[in-house]
C-alpha positions in Angstrom: 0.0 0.0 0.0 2.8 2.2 0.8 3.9 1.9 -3.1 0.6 2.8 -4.0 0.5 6.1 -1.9 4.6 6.9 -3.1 2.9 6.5 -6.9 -0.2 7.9 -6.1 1.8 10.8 -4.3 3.6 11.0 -7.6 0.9 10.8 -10.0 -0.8 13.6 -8.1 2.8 15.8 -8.0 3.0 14.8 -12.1 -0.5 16.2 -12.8 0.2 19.5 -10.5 3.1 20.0 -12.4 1.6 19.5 -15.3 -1.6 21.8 -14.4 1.0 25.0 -13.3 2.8 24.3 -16.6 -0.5 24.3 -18.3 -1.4 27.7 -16.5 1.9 28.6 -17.5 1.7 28.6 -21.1 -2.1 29.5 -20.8 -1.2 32.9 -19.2 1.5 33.3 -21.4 -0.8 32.7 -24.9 -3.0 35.7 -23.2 -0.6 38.0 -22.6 0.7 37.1 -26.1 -3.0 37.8 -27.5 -3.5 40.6 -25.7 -0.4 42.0 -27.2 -1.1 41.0 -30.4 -4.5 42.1 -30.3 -3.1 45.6 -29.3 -0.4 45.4 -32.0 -3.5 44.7 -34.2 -5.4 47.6 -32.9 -2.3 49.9 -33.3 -1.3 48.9 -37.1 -5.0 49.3 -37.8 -5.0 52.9 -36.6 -2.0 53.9 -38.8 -3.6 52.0 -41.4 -7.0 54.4 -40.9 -4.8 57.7 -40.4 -2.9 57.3 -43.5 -6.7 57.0 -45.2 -8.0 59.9 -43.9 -4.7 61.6 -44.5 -4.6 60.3 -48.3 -8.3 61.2 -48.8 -7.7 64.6 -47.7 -4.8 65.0 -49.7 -7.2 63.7 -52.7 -9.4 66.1 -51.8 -7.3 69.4 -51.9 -5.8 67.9 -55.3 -8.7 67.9 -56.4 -10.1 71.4 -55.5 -6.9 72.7 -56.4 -7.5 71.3 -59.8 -11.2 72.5 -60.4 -9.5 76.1 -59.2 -6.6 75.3 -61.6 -9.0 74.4 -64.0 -11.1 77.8 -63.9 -8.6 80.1 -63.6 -6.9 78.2 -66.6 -9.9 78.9 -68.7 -10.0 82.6 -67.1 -7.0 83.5 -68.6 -7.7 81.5 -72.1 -10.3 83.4 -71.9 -9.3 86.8 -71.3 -6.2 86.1 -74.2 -9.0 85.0 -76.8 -10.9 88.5 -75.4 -7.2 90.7 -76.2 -6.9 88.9 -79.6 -10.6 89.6 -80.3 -10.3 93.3 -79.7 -7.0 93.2 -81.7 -8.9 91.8 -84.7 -11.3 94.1 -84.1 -9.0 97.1 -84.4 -7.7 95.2 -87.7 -10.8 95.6 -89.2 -11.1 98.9 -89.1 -15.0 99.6 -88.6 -17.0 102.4 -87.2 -20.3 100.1 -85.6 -22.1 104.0 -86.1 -22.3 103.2 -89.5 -22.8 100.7 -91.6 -22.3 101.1 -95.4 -24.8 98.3 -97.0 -23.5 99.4 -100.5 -19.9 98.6 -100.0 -19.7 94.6 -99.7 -16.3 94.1 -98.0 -17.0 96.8 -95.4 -20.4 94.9 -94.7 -18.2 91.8 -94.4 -15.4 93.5 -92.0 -19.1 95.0 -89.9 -20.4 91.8 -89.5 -17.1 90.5 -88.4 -16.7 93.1 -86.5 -19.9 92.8 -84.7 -19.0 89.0 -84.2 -15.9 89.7 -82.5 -18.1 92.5 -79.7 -20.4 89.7 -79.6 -18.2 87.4 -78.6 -15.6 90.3 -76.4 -18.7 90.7 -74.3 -20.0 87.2 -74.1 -16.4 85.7 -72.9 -16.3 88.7 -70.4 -19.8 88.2 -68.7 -19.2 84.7 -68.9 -16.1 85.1 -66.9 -16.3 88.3 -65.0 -13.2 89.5 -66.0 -12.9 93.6 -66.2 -15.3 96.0 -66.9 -12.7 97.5 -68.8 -13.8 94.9 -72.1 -17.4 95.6 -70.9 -16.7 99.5 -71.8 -14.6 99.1 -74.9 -17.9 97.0 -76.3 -20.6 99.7 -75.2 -18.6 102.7 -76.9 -17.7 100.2 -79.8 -21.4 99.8 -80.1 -22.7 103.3 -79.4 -25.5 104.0 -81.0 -25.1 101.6 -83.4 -27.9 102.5 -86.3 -26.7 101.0 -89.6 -28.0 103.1 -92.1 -29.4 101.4 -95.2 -29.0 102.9 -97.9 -30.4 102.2 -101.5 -27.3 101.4 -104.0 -26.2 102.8 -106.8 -25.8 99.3 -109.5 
């Protein structure tokens, strides 16, 4: 019987043993978790940060672009307005008056009106100076053509 108590004594030391080296490794696979949980946790943080920071970084590219974009056509537009009034001064044409009989004054008028047209479309369009806005009005003036019957 005394055998049987030393092994049973031994058996029960063996399965204590084995029960602390159990909680052992138990506590240590939580603490390992619970660190990798928190490494988790931490890498997904970064990981949302760098979206938000990418997305706002989108975001002002892309409003810097639209602003880009209309100041771009601003100043096309404001070159095509200059060139217009240069081609206007080309032409030579007094929008007072309007000489029906002569057919390549009528032709420089018309073009000539075109070119206002267009000088006062791109600038209300664009709200660029009042300064174009003038030059169309006394262009214009009164502007009554006069039609006159022609001599064949």
């Amino acid at each position: 019987m005394k055998v049987l108590t030393i092994e049973n004594q031994q058996l029960t030391d063996k399965y204590l043993k084995l029960q602390n080296d159990l909680n052992v490794v138990s506590n240590s696979l939580k603490e390992n978790q619970e660190t990798f949980n928190a490494r988790i946790e931490a890498k997904f943080s970064e990981l949302d940060k760098a979206i938000k920071e990418n997305n706002e970084s989108k975001r002002k590219s892309e409003e810097a672009l639209i602003s880009n974009s209309s100041e771009n056509k601003k100043e096309k537009a404001e070159d095509l307005i200059l060139e217009s009034m240069r081609s206007y001064a080309d032409l030579g044409v007094d929008m007072d008056h309007w000489d029906n009989c002569d057919k390549e004054y009528t032709d420089r008028y018309r073009k000539g009106k075109v070119l206002l047209d267009q000088i006062y479309s791109l600038n209300k369009k664009y709200k660029i100076s009042d300064q174009y806005s003038l030059f169309v009005d006394k262009q214009y003036g009164m502007m009554v053509p006069i039609n006159r019957v022609c001599k064949s």
